[in-house]
C-alpha positions, 0 to 999 in steps of 0.5 A: 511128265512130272509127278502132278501130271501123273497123278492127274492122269491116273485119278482121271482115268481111273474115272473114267474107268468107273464111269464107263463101267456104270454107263456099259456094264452088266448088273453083276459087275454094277454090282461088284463095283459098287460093293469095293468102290463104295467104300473108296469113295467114301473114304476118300471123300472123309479124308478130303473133308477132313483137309478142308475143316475149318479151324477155329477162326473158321478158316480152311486149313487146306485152301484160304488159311489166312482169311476166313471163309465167309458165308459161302464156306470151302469149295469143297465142302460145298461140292460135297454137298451139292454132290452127296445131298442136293444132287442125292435128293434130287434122285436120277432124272430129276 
């Protein structure tokens, strides 16, 4: 297995992990978790942003560097914001 497919594999279990312990766990471990993943997270989530701002032409660095974005933008600040806004205010259930 090279090192890519290592990688994957680890950041996809490590989801997976995270996500059965949401859906399984007690109230005192949602809680453990969400006091050290929280701050994973969100510092992961700056740090994939920060690859994707666009430089001054308005290119992403990280994905379309030799053209710019258009109206839509990067595929990754759009799934943060689905994800962090539109999907947070939607609320659970909704």
């Amino acid at each position: 297995m090279d090192e890519i497919s290592k990688l994957r594999t680890a950041v996809y279990s490590r989801l997976d992990y995270l996500d059965i312990i949401v859906g399984e766990a007690d109230e005192a471990s949602k809680s453990a978790l969400a006091d050290t993943v929280i701050t994973q997270m969100t510092g992961a989530w700056r740090e994939l942003l920060a690859a994707h701002d666009p430089d001054e032409r308005g290119r992403c660095r990280a994905c379309s560097p030799w053209r710019p974005l258009g109206r839509t933008g990067c595929s990754v600040w759009r799934t943060a914001h689905r994800h962090l806004i539109t999907d947070a205010a939607e609320g659970p259930g909704t």
